[in-house]
C-alpha positions as CSV (number, residue, x, y, z in Angstrom):
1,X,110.5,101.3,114.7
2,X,108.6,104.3,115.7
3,X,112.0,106.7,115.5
4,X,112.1,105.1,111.7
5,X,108.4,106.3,111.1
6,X,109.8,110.0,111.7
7,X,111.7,110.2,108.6
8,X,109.1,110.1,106.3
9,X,107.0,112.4,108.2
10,X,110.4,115.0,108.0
11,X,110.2,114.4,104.5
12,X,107.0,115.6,104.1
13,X,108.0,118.6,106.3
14,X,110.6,119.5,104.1
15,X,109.0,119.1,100.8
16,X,105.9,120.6,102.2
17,X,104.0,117.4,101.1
18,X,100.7,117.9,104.0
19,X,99.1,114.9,102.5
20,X,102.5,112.8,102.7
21,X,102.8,114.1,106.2
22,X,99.1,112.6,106.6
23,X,99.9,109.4,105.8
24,X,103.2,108.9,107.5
25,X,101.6,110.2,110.4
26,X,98.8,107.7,110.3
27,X,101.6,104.8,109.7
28,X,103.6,106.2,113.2
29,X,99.9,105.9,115.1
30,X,99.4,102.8,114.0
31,X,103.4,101.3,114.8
32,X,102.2,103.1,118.1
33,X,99.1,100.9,118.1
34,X,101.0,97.7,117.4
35,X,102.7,98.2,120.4
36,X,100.2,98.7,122.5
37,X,99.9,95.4,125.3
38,X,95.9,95.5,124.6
39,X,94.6,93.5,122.0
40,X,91.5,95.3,122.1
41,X,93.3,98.6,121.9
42,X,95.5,97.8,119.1
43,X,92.4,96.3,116.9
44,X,89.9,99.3,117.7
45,X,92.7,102.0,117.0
46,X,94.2,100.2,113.3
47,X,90.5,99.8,112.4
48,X,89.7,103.7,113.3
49,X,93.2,104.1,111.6
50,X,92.4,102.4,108.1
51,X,88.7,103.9,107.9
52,X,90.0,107.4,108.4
53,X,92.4,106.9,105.8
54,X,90.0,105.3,103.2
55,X,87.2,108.3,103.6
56,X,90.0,111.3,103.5
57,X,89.2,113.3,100.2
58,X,91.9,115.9,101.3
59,X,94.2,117.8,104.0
60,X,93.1,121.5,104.4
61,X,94.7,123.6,106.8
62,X,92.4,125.2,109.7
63,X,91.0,128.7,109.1
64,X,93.9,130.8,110.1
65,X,96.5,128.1,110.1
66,X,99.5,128.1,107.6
67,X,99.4,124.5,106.8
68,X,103.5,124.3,106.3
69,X,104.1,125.6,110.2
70,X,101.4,123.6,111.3
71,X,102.6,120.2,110.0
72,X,105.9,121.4,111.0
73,X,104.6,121.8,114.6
74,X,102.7,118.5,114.8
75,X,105.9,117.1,113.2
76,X,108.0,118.4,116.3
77,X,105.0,116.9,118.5
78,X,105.0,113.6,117.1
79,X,108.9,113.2,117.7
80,X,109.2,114.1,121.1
81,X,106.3,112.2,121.7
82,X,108.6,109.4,120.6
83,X,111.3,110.5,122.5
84,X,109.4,109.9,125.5
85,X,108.0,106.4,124.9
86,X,112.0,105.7,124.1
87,X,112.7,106.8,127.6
88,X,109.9,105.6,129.3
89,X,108.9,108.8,130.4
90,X,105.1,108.0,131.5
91,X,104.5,111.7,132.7
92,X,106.4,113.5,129.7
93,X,104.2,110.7,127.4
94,X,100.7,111.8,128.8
95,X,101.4,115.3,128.8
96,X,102.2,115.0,125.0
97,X,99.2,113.0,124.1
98,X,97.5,115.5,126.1
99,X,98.9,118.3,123.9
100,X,98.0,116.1,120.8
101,X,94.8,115.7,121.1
102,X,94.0,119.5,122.5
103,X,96.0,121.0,119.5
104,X,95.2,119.0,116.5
């Protein structure tokens, strides 16, 4: 499920869509939520999830930041991060959401 949420997020990539590569980011958090063992976790997160999504006007780049490369890059993120919850790979998995959340 979470590899198939990586396509539409390419897609964005590609046609250099960043408000397309919003939302298809926002749908791979939330299949990430859903997966989540914690009820709490999953419930707090999806509602977090759909009240960002309701009060976003628009997707502007940082200062400095070409917004192609940088959904590009947080493309590449998002995909190995899935690679690692494929494989288990606790320590690769909290090194990436590390990364995430430091870089974004």
């Amino acid at each position: 499920v979470l590899r198939d949420c990586l396509e539409p997020m390419a897609a964005a990539v590609a046609s250099g869509d960043p408000a397309a590569f919003v939302h298809a980011n926002w749908h791979l958090h939330a299949q990430i939520a859903a997966i989540s063992p914690s009820q709490l976790l999953r419930t707090l997160y999806s509602s977090l999830l759909e009240m960002i999504e309701r009060h976003t006007l628009s997707v502007l780049p940082a200062e400095g930041t070409s917004l192609p490369g940088y959904i590009e890059e947080r493309y590449q993120l998002h995909a190995d991060l899935v690679a690692a919850l494929e494989r288990r790979d606790a320590v690769e998995t909290r090194r990436l959401i590390a990364t995430h959340n430091t870089q974004g």
